[in-house]
mmCIF entry with sequence, helices, sheets and N, C-alpha, C, O atoms, coordinates in Angstrom:
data_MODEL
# 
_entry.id   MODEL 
# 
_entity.id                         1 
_entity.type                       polymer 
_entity.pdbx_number_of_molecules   1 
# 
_entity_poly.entity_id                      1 
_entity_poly.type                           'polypeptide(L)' 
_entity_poly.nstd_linkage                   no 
_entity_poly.nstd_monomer                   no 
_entity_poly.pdbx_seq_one_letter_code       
;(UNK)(UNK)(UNK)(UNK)(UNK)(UNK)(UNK)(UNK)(UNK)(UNK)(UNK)(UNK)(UNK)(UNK)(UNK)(UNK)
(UNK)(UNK)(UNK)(UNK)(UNK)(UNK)(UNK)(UNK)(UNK)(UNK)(UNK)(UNK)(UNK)(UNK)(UNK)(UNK)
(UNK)(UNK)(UNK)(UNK)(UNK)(UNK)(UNK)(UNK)(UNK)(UNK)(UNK)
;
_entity_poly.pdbx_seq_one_letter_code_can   XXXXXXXXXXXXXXXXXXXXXXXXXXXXXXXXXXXXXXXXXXX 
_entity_poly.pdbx_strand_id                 A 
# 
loop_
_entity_poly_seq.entity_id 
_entity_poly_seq.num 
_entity_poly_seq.mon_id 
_entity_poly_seq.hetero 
1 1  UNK n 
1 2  UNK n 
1 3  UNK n 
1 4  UNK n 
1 5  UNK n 
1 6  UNK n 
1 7  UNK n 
1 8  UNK n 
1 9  UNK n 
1 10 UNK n 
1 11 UNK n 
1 12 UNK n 
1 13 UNK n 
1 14 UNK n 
1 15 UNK n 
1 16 UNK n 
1 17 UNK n 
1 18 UNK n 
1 19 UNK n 
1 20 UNK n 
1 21 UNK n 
1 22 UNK n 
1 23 UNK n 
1 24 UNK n 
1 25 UNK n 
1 26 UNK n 
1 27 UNK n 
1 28 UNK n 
1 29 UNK n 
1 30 UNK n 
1 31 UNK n 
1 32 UNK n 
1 33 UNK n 
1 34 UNK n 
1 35 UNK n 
1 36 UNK n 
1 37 UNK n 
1 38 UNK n 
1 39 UNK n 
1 40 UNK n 
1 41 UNK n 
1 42 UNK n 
1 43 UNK n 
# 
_struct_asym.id          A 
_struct_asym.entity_id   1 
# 
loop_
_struct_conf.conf_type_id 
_struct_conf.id 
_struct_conf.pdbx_PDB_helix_id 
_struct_conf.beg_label_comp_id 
_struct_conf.beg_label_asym_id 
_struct_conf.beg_label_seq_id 
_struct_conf.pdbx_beg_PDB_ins_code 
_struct_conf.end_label_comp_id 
_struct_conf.end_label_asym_id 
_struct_conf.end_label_seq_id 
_struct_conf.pdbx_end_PDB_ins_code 
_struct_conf.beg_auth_comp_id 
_struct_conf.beg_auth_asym_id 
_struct_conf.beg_auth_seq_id 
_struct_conf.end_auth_comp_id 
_struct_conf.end_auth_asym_id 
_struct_conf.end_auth_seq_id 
_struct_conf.pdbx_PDB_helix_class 
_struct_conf.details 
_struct_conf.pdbx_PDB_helix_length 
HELX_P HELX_P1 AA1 UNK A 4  ? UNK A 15 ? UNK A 4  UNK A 15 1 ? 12 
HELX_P HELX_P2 AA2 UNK A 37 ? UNK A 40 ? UNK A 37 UNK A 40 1 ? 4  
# 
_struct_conf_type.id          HELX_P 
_struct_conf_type.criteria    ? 
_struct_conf_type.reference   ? 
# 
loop_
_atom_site.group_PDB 
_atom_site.id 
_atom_site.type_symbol 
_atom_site.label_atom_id 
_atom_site.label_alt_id 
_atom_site.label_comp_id 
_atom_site.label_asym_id 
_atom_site.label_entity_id 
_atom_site.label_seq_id 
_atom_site.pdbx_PDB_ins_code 
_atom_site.Cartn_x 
_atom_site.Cartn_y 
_atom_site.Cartn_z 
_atom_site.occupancy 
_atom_site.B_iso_or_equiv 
_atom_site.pdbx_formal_charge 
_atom_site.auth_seq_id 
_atom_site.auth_comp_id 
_atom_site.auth_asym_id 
_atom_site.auth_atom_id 
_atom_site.pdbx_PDB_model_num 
ATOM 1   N N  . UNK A 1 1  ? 6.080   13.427  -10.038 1.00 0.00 ? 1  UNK A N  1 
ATOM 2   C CA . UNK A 1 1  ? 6.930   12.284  -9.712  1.00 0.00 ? 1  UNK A CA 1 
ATOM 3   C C  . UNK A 1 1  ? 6.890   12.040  -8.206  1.00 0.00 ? 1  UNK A C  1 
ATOM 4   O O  . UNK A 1 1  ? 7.104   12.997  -7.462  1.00 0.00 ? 1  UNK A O  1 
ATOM 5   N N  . UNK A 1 2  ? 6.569   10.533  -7.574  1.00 0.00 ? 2  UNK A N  1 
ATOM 6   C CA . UNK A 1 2  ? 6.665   10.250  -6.161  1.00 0.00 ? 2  UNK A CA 1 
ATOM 7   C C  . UNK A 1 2  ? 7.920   10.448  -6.365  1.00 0.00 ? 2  UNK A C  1 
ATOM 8   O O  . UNK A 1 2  ? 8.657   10.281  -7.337  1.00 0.00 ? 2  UNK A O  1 
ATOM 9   N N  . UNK A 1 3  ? 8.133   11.019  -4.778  1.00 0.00 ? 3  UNK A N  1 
ATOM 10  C CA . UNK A 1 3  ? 9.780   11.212  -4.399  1.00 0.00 ? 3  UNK A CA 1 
ATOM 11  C C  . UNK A 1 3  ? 10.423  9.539   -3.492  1.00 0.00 ? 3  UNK A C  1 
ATOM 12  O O  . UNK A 1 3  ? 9.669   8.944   -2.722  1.00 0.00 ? 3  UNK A O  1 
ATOM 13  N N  . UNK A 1 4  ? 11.387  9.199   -3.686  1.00 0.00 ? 4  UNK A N  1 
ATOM 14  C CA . UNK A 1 4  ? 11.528  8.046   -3.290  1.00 0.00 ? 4  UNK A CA 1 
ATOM 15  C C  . UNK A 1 4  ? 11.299  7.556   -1.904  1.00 0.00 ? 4  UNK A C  1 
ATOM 16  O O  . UNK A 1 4  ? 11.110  6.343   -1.820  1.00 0.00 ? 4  UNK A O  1 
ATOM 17  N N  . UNK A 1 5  ? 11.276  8.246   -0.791  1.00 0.00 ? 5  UNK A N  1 
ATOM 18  C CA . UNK A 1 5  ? 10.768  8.424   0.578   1.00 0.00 ? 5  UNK A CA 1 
ATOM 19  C C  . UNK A 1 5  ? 9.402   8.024   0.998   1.00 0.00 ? 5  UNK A C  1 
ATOM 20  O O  . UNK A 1 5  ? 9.194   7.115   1.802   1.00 0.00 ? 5  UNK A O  1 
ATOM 21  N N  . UNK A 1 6  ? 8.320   8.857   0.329   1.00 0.00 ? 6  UNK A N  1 
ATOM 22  C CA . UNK A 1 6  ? 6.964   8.384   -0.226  1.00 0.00 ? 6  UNK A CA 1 
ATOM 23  C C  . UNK A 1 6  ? 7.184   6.624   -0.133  1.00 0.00 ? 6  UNK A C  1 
ATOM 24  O O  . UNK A 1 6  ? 7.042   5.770   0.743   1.00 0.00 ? 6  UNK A O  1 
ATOM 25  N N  . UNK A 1 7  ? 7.670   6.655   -1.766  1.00 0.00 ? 7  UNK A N  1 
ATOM 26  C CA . UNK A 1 7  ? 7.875   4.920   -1.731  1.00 0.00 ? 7  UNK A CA 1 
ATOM 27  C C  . UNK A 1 7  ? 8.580   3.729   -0.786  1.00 0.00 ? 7  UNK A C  1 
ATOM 28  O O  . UNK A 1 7  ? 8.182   2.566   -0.728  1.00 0.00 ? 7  UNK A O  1 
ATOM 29  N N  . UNK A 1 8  ? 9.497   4.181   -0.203  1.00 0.00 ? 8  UNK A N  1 
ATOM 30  C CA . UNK A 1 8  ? 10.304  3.450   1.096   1.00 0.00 ? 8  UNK A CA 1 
ATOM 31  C C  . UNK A 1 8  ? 9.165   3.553   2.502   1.00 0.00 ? 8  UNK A C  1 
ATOM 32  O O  . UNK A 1 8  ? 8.953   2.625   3.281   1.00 0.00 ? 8  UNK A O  1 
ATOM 33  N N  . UNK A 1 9  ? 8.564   4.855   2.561   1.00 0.00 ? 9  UNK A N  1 
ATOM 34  C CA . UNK A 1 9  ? 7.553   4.706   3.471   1.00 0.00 ? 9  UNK A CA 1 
ATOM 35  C C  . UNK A 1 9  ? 6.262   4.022   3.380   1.00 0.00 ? 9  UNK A C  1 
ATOM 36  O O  . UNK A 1 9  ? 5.795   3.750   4.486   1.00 0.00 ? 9  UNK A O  1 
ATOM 37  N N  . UNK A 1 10 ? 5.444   3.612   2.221   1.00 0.00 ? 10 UNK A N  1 
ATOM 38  C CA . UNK A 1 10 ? 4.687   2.867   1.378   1.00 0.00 ? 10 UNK A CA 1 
ATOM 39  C C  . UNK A 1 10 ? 5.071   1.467   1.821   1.00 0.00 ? 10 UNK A C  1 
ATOM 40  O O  . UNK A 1 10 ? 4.315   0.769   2.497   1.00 0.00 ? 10 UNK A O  1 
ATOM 41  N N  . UNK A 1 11 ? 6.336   1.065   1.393   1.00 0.00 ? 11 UNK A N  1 
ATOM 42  C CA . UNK A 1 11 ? 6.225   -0.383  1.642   1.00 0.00 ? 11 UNK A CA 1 
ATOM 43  C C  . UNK A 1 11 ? 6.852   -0.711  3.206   1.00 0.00 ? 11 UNK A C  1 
ATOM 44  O O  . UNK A 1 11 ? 6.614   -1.817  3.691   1.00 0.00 ? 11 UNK A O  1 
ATOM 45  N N  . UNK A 1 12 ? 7.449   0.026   3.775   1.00 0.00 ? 12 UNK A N  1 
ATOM 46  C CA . UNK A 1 12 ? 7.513   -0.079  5.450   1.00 0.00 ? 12 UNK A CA 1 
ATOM 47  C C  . UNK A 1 12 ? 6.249   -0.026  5.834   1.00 0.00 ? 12 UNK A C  1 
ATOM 48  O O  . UNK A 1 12 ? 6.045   -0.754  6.805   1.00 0.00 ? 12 UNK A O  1 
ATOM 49  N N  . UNK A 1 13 ? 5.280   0.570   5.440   1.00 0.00 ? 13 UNK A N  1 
ATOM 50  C CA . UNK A 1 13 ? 3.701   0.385   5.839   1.00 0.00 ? 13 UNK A CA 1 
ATOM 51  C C  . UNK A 1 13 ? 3.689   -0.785  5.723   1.00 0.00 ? 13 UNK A C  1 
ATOM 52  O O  . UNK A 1 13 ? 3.682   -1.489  6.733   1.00 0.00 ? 13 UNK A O  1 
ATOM 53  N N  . UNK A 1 14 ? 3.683   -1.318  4.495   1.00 0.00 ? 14 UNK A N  1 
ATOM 54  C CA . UNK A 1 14 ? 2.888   -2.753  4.199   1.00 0.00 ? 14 UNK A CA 1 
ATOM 55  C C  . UNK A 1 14 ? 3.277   -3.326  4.425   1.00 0.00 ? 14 UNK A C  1 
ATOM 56  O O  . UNK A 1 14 ? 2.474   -4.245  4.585   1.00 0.00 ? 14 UNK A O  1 
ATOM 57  N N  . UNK A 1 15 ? 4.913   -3.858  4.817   1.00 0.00 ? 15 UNK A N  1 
ATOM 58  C CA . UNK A 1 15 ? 5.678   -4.520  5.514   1.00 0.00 ? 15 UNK A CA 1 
ATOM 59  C C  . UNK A 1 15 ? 4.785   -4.753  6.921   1.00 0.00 ? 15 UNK A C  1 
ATOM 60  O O  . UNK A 1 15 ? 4.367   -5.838  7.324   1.00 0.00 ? 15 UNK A O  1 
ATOM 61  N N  . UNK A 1 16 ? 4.609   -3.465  7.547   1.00 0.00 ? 16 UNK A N  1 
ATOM 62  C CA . UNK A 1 16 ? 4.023   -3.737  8.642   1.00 0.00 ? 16 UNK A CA 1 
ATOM 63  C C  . UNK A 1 16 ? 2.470   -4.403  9.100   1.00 0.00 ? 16 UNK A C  1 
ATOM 64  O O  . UNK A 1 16 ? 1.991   -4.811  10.158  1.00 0.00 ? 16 UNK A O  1 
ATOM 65  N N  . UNK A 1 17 ? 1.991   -4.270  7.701   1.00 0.00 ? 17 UNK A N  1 
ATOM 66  C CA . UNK A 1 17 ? 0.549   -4.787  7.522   1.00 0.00 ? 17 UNK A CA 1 
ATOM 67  C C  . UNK A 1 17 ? -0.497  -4.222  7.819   1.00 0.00 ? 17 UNK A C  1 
ATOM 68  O O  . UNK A 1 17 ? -1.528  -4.593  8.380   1.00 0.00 ? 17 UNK A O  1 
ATOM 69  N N  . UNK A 1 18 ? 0.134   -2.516  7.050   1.00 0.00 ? 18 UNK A N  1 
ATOM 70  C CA . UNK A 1 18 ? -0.819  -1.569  6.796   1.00 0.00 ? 18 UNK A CA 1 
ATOM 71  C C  . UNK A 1 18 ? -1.645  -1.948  5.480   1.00 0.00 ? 18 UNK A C  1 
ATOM 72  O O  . UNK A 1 18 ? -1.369  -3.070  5.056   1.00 0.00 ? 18 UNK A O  1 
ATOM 73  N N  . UNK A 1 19 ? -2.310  -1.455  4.971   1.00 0.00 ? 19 UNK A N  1 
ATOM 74  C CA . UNK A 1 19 ? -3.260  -1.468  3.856   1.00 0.00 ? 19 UNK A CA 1 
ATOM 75  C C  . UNK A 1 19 ? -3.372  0.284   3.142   1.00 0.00 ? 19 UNK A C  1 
ATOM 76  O O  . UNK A 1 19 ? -3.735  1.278   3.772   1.00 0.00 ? 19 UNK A O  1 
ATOM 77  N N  . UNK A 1 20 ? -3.023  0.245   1.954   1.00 0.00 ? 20 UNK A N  1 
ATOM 78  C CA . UNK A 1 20 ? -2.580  1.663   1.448   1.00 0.00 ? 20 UNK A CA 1 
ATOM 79  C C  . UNK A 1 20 ? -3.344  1.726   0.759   1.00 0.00 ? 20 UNK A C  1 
ATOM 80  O O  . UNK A 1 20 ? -4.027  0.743   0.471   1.00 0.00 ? 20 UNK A O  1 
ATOM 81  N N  . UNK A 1 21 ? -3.580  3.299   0.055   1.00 0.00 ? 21 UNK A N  1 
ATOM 82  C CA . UNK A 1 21 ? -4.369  3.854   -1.407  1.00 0.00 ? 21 UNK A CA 1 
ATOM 83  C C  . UNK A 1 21 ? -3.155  4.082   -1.505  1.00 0.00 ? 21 UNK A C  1 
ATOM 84  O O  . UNK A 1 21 ? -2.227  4.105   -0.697  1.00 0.00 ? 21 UNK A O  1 
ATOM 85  N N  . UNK A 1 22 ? -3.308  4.356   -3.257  1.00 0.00 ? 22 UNK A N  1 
ATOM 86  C CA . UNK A 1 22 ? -2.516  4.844   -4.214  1.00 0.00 ? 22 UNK A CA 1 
ATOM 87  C C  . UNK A 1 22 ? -2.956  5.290   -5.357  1.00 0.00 ? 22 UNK A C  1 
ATOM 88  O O  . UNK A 1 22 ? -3.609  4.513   -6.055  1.00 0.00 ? 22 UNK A O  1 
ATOM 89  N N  . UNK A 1 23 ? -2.729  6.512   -5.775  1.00 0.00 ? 23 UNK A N  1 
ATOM 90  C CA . UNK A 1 23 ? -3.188  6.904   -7.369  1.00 0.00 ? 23 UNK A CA 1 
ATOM 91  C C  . UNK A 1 23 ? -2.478  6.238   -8.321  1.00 0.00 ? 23 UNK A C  1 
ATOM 92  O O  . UNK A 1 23 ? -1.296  5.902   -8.398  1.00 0.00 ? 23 UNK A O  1 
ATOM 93  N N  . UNK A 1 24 ? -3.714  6.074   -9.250  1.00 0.00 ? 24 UNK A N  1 
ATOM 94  C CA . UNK A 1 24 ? -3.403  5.430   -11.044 1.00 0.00 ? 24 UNK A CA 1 
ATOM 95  C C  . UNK A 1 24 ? -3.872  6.888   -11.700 1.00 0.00 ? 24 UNK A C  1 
ATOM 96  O O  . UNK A 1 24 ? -4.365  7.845   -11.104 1.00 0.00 ? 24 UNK A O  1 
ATOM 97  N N  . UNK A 1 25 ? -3.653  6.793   -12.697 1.00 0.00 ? 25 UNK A N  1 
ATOM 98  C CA . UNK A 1 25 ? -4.228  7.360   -14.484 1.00 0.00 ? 25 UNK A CA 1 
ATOM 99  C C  . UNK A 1 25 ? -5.372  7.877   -13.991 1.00 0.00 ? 25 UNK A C  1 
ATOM 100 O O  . UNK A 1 25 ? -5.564  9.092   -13.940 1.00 0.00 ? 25 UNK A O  1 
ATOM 101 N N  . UNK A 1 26 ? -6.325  6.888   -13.539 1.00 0.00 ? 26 UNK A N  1 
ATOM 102 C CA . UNK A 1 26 ? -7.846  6.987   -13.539 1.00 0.00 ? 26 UNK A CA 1 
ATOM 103 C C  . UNK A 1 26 ? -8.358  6.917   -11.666 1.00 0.00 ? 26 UNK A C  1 
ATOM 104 O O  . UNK A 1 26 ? -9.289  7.675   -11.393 1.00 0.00 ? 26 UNK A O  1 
ATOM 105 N N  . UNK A 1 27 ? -8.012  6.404   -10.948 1.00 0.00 ? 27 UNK A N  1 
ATOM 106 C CA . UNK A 1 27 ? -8.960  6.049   -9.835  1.00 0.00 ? 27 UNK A CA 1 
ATOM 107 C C  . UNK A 1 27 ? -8.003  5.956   -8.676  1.00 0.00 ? 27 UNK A C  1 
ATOM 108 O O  . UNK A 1 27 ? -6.942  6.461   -9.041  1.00 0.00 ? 27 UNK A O  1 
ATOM 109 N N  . UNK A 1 28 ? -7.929  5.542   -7.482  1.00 0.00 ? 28 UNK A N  1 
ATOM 110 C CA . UNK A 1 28 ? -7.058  5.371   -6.595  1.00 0.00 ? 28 UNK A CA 1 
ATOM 111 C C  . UNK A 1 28 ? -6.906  3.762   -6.164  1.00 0.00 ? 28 UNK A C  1 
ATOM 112 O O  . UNK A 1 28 ? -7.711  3.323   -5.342  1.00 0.00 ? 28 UNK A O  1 
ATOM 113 N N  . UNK A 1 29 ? -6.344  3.279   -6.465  1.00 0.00 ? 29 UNK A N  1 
ATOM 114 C CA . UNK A 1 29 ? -5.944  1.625   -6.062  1.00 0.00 ? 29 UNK A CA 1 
ATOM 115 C C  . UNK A 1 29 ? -5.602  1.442   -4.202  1.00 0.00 ? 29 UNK A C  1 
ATOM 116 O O  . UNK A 1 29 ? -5.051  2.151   -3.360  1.00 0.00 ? 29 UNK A O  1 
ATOM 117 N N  . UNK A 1 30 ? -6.110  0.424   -4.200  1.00 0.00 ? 30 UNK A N  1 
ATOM 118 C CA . UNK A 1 30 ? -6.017  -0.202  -2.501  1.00 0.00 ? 30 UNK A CA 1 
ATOM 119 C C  . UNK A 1 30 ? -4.736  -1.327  -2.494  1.00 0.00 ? 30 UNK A C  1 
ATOM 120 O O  . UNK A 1 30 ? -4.584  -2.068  -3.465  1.00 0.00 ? 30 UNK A O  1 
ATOM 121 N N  . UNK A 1 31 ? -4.132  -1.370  -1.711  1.00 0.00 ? 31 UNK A N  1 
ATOM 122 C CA . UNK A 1 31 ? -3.463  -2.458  -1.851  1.00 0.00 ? 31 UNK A CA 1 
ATOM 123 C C  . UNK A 1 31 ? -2.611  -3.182  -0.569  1.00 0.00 ? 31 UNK A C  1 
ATOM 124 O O  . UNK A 1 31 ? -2.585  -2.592  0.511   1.00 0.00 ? 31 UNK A O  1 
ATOM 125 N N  . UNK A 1 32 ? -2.056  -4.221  -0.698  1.00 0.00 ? 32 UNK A N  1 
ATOM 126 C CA . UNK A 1 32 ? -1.545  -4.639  0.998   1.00 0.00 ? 32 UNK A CA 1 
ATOM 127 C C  . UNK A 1 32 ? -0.700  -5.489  1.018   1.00 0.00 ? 32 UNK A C  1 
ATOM 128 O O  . UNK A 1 32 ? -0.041  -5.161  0.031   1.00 0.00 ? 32 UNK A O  1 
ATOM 129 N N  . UNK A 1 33 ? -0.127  -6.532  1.503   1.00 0.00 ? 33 UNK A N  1 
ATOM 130 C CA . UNK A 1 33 ? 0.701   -7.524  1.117   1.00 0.00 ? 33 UNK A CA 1 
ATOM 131 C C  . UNK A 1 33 ? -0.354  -8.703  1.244   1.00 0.00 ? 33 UNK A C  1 
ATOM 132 O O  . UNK A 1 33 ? -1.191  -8.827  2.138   1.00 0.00 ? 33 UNK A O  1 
ATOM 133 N N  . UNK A 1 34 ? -0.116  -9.631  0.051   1.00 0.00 ? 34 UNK A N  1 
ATOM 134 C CA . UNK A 1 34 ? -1.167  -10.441 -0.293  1.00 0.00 ? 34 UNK A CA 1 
ATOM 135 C C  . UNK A 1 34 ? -0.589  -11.800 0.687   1.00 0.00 ? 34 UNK A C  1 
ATOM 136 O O  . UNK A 1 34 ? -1.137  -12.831 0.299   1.00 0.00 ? 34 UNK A O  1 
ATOM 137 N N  . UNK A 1 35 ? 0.238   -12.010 1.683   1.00 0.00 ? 35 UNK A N  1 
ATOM 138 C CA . UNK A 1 35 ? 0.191   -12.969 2.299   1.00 0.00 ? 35 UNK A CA 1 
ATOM 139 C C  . UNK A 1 35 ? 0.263   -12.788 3.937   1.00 0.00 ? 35 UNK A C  1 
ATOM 140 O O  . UNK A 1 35 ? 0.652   -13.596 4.781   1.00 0.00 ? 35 UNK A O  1 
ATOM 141 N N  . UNK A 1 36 ? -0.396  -11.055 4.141   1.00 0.00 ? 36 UNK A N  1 
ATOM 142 C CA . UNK A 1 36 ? -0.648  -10.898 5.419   1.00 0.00 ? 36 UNK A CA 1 
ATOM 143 C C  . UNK A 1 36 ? -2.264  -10.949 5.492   1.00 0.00 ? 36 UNK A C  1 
ATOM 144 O O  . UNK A 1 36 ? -2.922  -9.910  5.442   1.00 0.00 ? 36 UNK A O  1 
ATOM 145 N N  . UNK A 1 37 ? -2.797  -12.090 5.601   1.00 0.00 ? 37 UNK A N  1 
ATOM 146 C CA . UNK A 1 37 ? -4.186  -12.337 6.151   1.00 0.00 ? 37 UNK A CA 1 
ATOM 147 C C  . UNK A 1 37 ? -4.793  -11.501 6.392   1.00 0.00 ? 37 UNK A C  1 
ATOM 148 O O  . UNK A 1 37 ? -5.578  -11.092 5.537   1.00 0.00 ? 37 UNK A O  1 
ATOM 149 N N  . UNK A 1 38 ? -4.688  -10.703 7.984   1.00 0.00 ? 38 UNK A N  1 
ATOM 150 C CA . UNK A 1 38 ? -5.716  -9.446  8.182   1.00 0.00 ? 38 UNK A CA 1 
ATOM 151 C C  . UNK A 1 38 ? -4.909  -8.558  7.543   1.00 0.00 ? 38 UNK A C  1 
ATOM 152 O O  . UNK A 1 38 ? -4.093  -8.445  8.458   1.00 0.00 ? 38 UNK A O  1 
ATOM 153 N N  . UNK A 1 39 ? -4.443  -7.749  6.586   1.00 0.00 ? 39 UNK A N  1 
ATOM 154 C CA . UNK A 1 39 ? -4.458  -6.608  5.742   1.00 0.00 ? 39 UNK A CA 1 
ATOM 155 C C  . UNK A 1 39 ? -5.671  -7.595  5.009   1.00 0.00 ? 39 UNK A C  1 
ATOM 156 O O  . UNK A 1 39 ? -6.863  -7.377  5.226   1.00 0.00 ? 39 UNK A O  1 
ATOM 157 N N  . UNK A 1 40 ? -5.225  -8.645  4.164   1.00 0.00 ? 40 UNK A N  1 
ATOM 158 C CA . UNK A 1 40 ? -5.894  -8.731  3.447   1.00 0.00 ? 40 UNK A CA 1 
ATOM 159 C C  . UNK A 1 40 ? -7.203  -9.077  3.699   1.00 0.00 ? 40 UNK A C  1 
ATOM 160 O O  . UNK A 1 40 ? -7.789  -8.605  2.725   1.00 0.00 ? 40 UNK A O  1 
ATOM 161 N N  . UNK A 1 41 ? -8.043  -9.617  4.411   1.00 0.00 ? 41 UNK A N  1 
ATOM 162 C CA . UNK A 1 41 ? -9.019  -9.099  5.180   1.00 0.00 ? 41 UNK A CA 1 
ATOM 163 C C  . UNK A 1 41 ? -9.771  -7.706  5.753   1.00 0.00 ? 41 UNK A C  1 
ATOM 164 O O  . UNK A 1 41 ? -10.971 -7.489  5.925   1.00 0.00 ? 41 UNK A O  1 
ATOM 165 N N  . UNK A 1 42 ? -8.561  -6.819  5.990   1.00 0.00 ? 42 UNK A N  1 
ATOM 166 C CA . UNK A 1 42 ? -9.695  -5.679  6.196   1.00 0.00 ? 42 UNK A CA 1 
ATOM 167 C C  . UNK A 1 42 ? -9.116  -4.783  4.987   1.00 0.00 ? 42 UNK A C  1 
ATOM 168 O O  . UNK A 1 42 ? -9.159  -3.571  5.198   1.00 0.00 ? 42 UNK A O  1 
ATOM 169 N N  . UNK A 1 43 ? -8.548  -5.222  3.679   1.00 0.00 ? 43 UNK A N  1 
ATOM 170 C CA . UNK A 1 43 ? -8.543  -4.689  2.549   1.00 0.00 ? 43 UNK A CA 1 
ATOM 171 C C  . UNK A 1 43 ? -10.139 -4.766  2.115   1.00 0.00 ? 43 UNK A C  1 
ATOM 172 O O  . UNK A 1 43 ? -10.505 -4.318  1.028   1.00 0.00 ? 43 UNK A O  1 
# 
């Protein structure tokens, strides 16, 4: 189980217009906020 800290620190990243991994089931997912341009660019 992520501990909730993990997750509050996760999206203060992306807030900031970091660009994160994250584990699934199967593979590790990328992800960013889809209306910050350069994340989404150097996603």
């Amino acid at each position: 189980m992520v501990s909730s800290w993990r997750v509050q620190q996760a999206a203060q990243n992306i807030r900031a217009g970091a660009v994160i991994a994250y584990p699934t089931e199967a593979v590790w997912g990328l992800g960013c906020d889809p209306w910050d341009e350069e994340a989404v660019y150097r996603l």
